[in-house]
Backbone as XML, in Angstrom:
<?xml version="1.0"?>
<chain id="A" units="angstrom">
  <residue number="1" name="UNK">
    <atom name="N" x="0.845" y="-1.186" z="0.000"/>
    <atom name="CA" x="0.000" y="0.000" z="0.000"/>
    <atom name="C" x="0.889" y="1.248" z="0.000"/>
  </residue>
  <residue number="2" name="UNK">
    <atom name="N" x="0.862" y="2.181" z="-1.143"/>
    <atom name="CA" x="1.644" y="3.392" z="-0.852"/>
    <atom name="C" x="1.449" y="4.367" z="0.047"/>
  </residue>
  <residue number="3" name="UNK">
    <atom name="N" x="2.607" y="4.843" z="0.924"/>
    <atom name="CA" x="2.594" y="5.628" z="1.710"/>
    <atom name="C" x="2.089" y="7.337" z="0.913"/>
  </residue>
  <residue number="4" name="UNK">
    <atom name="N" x="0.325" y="7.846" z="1.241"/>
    <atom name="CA" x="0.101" y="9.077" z="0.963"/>
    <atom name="C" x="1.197" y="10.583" z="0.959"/>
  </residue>
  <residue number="5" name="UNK">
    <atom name="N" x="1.992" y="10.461" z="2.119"/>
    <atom name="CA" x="2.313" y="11.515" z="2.699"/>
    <atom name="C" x="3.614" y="11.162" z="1.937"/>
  </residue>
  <residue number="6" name="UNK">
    <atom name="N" x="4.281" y="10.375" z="1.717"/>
    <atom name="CA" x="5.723" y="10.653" z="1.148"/>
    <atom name="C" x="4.958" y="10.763" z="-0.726"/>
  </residue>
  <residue number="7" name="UNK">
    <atom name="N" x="4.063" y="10.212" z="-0.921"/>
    <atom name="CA" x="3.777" y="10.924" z="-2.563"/>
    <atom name="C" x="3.492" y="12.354" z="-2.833"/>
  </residue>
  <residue number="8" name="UNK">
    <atom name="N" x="2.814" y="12.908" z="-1.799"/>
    <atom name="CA" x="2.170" y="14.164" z="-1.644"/>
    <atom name="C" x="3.615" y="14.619" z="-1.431"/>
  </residue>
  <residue number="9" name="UNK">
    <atom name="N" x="4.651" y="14.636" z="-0.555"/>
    <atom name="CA" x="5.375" y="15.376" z="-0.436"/>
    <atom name="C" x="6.789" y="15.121" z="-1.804"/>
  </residue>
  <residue number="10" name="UNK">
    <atom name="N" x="6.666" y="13.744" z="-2.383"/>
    <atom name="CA" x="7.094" y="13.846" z="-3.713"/>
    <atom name="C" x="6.310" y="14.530" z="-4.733"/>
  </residue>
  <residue number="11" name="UNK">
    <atom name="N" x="5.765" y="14.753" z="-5.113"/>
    <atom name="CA" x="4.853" y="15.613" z="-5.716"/>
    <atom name="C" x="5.453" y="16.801" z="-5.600"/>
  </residue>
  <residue number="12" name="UNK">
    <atom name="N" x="5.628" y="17.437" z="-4.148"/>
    <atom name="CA" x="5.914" y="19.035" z="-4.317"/>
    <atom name="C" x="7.365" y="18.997" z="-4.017"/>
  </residue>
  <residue number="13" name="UNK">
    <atom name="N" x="8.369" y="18.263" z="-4.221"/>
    <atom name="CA" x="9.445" y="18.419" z="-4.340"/>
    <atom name="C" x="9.734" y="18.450" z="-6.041"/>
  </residue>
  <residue number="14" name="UNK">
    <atom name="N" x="9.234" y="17.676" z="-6.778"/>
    <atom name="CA" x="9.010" y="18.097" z="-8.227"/>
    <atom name="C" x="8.275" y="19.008" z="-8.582"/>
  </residue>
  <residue number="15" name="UNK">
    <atom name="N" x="7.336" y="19.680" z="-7.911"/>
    <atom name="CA" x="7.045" y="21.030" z="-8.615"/>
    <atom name="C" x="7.752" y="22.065" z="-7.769"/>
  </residue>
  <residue number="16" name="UNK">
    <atom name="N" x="8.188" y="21.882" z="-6.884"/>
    <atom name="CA" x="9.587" y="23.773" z="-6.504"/>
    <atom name="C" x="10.511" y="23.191" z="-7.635"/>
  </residue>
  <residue number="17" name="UNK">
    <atom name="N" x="10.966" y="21.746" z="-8.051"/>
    <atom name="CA" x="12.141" y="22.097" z="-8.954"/>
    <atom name="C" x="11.425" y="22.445" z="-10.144"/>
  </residue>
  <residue number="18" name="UNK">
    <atom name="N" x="10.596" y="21.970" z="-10.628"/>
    <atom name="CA" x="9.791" y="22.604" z="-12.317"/>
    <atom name="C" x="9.386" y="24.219" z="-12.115"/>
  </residue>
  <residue number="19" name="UNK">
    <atom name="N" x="9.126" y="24.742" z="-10.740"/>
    <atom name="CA" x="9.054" y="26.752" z="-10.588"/>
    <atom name="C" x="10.544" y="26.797" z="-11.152"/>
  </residue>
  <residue number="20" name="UNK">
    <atom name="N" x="11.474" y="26.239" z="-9.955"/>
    <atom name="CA" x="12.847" y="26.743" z="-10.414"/>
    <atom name="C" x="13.053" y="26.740" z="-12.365"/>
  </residue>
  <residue number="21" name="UNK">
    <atom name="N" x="12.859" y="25.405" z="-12.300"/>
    <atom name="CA" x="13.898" y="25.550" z="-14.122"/>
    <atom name="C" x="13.095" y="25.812" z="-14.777"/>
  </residue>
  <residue number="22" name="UNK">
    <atom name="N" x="11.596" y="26.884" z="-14.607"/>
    <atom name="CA" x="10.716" y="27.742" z="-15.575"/>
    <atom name="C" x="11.579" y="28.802" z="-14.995"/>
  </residue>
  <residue number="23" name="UNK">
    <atom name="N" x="11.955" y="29.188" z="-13.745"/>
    <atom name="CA" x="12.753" y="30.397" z="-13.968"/>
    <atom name="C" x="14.141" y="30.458" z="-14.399"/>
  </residue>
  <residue number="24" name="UNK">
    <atom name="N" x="14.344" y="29.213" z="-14.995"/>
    <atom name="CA" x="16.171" y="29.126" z="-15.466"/>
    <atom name="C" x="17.328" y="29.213" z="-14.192"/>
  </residue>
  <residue number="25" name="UNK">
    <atom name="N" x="17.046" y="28.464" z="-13.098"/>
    <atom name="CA" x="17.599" y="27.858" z="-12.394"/>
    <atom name="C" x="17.888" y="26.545" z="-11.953"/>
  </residue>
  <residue number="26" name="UNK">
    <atom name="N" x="19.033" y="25.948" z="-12.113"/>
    <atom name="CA" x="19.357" y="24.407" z="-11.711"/>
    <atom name="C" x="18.982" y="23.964" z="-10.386"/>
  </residue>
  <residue number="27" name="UNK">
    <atom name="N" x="17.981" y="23.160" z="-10.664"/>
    <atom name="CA" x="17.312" y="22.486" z="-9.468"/>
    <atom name="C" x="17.142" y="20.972" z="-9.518"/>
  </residue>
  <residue number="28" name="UNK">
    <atom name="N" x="17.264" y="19.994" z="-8.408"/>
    <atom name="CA" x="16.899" y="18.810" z="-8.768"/>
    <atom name="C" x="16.854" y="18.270" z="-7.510"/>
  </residue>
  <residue number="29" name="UNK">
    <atom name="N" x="15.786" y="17.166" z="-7.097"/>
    <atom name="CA" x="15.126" y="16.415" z="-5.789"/>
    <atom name="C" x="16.219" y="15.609" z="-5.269"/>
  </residue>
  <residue number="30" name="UNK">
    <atom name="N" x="16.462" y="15.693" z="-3.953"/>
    <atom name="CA" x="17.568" y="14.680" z="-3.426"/>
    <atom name="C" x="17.294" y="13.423" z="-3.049"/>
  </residue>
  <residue number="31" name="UNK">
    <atom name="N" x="17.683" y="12.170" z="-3.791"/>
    <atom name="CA" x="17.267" y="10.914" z="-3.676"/>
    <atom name="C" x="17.767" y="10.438" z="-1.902"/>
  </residue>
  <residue number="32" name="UNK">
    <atom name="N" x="16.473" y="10.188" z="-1.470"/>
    <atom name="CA" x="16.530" y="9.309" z="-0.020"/>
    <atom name="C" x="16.736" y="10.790" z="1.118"/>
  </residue>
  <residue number="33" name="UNK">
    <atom name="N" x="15.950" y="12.065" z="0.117"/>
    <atom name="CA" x="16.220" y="13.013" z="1.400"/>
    <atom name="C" x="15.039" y="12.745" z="2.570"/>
  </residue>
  <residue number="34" name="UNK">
    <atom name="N" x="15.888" y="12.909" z="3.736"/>
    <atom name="CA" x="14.705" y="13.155" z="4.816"/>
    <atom name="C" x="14.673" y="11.747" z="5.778"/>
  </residue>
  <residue number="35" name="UNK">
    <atom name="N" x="15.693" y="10.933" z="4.712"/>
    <atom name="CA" x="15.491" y="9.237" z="5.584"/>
    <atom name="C" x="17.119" y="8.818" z="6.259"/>
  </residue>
  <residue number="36" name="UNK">
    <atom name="N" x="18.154" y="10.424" z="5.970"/>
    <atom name="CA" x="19.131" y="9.908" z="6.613"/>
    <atom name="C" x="19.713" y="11.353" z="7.274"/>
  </residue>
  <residue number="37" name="UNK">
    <atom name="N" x="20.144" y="11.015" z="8.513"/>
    <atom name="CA" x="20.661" y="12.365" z="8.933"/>
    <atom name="C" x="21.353" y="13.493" z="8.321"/>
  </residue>
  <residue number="38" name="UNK">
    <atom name="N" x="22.280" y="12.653" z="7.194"/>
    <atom name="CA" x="23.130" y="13.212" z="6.119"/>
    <atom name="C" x="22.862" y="14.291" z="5.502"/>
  </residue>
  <residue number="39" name="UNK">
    <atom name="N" x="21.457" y="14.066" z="4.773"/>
    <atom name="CA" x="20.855" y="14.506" z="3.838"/>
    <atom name="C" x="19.588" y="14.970" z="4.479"/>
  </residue>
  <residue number="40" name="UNK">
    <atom name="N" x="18.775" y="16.069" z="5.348"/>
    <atom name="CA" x="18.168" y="16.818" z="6.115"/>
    <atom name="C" x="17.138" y="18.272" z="4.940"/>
  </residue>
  <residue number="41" name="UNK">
    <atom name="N" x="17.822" y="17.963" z="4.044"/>
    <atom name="CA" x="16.995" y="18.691" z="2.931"/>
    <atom name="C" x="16.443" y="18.035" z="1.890"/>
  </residue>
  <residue number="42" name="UNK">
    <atom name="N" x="15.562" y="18.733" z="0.797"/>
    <atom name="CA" x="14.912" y="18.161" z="-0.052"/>
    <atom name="C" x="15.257" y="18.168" z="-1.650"/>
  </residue>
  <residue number="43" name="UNK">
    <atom name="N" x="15.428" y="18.928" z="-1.763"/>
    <atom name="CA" x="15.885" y="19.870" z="-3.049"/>
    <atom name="C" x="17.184" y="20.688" z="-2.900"/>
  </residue>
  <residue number="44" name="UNK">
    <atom name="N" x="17.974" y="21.075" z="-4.366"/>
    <atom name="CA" x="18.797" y="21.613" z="-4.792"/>
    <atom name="C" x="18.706" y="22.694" z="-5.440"/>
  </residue>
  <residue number="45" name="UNK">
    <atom name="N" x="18.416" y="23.458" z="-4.679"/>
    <atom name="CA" x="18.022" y="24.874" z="-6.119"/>
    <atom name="C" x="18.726" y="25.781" z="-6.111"/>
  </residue>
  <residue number="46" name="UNK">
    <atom name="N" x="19.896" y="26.283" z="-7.100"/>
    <atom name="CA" x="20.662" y="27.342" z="-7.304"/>
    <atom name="C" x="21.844" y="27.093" z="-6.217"/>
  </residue>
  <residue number="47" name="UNK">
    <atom name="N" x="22.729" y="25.743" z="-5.901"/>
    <atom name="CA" x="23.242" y="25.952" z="-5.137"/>
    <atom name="C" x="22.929" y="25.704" z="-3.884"/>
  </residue>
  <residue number="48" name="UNK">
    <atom name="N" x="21.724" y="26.085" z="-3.547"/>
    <atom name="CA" x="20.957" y="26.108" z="-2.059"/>
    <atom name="C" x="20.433" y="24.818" z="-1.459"/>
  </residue>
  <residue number="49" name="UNK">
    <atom name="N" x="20.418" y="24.537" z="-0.432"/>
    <atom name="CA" x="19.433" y="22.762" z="0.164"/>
    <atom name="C" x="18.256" y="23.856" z="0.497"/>
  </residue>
  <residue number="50" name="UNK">
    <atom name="N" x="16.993" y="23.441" z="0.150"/>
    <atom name="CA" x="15.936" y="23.530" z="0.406"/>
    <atom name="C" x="15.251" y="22.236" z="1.056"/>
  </residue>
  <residue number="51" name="UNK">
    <atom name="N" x="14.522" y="22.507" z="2.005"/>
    <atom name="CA" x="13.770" y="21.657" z="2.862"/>
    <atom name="C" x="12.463" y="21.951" z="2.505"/>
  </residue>
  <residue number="52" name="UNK">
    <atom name="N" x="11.585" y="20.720" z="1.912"/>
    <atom name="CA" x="9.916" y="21.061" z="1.477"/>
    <atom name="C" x="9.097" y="20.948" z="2.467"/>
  </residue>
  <residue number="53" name="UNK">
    <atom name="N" x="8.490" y="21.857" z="2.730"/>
    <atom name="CA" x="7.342" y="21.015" z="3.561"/>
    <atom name="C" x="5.588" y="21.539" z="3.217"/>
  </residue>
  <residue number="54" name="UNK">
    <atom name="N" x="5.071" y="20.342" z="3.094"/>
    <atom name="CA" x="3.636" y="20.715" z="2.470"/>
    <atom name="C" x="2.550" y="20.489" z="3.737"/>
  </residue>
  <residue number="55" name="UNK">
    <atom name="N" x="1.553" y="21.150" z="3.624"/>
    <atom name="CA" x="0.472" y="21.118" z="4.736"/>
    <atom name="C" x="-1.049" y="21.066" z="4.088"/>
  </residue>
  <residue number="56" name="UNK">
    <atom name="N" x="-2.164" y="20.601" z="4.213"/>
    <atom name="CA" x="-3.319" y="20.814" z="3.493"/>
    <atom name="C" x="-3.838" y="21.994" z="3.929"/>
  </residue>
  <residue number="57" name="UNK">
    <atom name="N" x="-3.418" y="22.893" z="4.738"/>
    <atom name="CA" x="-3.846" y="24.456" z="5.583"/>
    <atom name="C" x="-3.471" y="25.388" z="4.842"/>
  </residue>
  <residue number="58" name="UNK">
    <atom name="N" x="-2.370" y="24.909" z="4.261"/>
    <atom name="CA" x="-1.107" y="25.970" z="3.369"/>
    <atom name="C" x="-0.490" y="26.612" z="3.987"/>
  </residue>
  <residue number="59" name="UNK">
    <atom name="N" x="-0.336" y="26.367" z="5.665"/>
    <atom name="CA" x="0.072" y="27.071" z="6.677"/>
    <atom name="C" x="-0.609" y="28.232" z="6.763"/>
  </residue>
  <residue number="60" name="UNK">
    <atom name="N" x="-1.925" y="28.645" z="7.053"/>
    <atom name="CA" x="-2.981" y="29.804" z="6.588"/>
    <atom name="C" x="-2.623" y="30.744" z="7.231"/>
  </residue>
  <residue number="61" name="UNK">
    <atom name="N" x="-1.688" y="30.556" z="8.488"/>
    <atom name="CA" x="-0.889" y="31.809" z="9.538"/>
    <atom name="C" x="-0.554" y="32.507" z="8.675"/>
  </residue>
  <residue number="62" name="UNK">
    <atom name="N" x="0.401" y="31.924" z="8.348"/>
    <atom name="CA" x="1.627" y="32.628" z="6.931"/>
    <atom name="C" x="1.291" y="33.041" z="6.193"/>
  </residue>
  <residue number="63" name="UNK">
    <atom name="N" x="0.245" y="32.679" z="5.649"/>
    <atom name="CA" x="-0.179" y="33.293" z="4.106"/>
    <atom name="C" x="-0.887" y="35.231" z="4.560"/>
  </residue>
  <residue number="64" name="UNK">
    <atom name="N" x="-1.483" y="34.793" z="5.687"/>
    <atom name="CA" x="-2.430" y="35.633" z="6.325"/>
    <atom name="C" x="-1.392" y="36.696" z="6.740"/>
  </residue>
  <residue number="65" name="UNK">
    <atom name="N" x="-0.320" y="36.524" z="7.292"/>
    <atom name="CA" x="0.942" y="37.425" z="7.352"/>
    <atom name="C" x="1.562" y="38.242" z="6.253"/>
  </residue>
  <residue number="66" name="UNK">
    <atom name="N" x="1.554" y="36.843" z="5.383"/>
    <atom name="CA" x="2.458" y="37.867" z="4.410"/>
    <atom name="C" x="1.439" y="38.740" z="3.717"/>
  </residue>
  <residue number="67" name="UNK">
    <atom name="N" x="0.052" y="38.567" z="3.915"/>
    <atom name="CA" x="-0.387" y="39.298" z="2.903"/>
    <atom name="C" x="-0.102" y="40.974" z="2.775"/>
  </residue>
  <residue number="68" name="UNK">
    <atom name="N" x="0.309" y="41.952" z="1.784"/>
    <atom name="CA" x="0.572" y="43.044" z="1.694"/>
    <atom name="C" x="1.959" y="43.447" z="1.984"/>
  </residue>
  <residue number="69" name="UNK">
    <atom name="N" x="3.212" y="42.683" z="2.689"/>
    <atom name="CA" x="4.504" y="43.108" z="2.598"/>
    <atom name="C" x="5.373" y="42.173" z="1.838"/>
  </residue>
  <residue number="70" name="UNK">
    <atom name="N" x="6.616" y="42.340" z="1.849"/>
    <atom name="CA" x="7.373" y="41.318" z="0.844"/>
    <atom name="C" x="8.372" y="40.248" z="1.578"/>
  </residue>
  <residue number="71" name="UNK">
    <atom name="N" x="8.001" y="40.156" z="2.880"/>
    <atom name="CA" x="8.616" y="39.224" z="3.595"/>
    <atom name="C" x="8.122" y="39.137" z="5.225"/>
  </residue>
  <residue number="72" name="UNK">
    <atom name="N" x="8.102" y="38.191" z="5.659"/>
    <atom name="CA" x="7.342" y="38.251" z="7.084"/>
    <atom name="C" x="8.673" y="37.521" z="8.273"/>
  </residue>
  <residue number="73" name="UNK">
    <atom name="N" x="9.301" y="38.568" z="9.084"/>
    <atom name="CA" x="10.319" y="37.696" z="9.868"/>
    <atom name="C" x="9.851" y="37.296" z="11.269"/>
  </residue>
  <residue number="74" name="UNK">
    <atom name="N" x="10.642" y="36.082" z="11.199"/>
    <atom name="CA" x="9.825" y="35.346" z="12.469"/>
    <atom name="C" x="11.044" y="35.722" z="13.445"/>
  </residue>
  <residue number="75" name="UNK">
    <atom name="N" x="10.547" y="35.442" z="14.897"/>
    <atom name="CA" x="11.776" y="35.740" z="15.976"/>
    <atom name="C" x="11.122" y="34.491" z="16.841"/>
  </residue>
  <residue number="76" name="UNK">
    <atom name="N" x="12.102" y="33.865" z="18.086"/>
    <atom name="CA" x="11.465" y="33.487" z="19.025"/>
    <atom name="C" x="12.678" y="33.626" z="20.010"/>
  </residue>
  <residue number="77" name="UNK">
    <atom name="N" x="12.302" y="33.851" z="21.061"/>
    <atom name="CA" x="13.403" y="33.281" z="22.037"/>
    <atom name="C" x="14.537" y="32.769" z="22.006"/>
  </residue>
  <residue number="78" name="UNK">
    <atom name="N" x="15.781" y="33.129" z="21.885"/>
    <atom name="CA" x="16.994" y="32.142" z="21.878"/>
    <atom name="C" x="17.494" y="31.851" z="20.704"/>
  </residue>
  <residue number="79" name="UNK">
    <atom name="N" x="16.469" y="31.848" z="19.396"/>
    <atom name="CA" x="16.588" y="31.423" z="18.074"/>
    <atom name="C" x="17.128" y="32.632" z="17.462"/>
  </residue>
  <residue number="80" name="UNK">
    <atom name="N" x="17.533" y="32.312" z="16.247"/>
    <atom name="CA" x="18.325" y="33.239" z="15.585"/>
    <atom name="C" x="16.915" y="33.352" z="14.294"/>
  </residue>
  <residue number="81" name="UNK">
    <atom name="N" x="16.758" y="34.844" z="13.944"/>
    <atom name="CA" x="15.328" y="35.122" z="13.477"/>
    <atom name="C" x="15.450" y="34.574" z="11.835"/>
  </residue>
  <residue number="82" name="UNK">
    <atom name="N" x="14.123" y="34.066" z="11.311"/>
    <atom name="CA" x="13.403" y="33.210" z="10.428"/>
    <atom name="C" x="13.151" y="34.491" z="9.576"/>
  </residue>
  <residue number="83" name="UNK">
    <atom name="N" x="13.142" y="34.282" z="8.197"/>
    <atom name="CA" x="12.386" y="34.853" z="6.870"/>
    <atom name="C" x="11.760" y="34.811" z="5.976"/>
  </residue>
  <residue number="84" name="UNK">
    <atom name="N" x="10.704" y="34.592" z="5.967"/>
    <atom name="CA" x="9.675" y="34.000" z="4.995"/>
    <atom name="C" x="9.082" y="34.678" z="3.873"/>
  </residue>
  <residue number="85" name="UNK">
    <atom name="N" x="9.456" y="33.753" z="2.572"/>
    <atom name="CA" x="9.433" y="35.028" z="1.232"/>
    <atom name="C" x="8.927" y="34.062" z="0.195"/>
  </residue>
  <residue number="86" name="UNK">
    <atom name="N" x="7.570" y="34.658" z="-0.356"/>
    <atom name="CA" x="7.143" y="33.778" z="-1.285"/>
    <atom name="C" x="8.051" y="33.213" z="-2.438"/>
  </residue>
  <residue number="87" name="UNK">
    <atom name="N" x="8.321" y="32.048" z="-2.881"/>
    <atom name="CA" x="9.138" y="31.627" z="-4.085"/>
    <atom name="C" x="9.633" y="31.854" z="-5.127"/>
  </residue>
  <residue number="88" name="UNK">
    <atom name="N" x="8.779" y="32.360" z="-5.723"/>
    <atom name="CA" x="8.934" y="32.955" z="-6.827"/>
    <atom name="C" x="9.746" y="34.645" z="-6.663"/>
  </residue>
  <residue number="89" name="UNK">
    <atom name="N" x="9.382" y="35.428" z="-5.314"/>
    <atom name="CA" x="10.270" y="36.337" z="-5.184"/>
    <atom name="C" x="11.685" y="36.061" z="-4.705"/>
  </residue>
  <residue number="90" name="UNK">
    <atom name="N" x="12.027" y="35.164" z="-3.724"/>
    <atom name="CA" x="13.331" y="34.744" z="-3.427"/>
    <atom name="C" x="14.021" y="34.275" z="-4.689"/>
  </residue>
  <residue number="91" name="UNK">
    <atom name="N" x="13.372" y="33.543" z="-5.916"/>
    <atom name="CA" x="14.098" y="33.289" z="-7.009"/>
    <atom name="C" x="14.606" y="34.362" z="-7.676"/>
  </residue>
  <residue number="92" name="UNK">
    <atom name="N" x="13.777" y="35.491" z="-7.185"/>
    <atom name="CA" x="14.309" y="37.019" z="-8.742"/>
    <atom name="C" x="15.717" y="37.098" z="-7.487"/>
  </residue>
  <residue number="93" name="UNK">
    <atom name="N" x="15.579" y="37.101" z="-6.685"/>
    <atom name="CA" x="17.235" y="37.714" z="-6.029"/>
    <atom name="C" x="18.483" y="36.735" z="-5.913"/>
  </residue>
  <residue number="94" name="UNK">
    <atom name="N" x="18.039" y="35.603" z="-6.179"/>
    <atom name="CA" x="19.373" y="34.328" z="-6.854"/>
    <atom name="C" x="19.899" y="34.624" z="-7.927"/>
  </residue>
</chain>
């Protein structure tokens, strides 16, 4: 019986790399990411490890945040602060 959640999340590791190489950036899915400590990311895009992660919510916080500025930064306690930037804009500055 196939596991839902690793197709769904194969699925959107092939479409951030098909955004990327419509915008003419080298991108490609990392075989066995996520099943070894080694390898902790998902994708290759421009150089970069990207880590996918999909939700059926779309994370509705976030979306609801970013709406109207061009990046939403997260802070918490102790952590060193987070930046969240829709895709397609983080690609124009690669």
């Amino acid at each position: 019986m196939p596991n839902r959640s690793k197709q769904k999340g194969d699925r959107f590791e092939r479409e951030i790399v098909h955004i990327a190489e419509a915008h003419n950036l080298k991108a490609y899915r990392i075989p066995l990411s996520g099943q070894t400590p080694d390898l902790p990311y998902d994708v290759m895009l421009a150089g970069r490890t990207v880590s996918c992660k999909k939700r059926a919510d779309g994370f509705k916080t976030l979306r609801t945040w970013l709406q109207g500025v061009d990046a939403l930064a997260l802070g918490a306690d102790f952590e060193k602060p987070l930046l969240v930037v829709r895709l397609e804009d983080w690609m124009k500055l690669l």
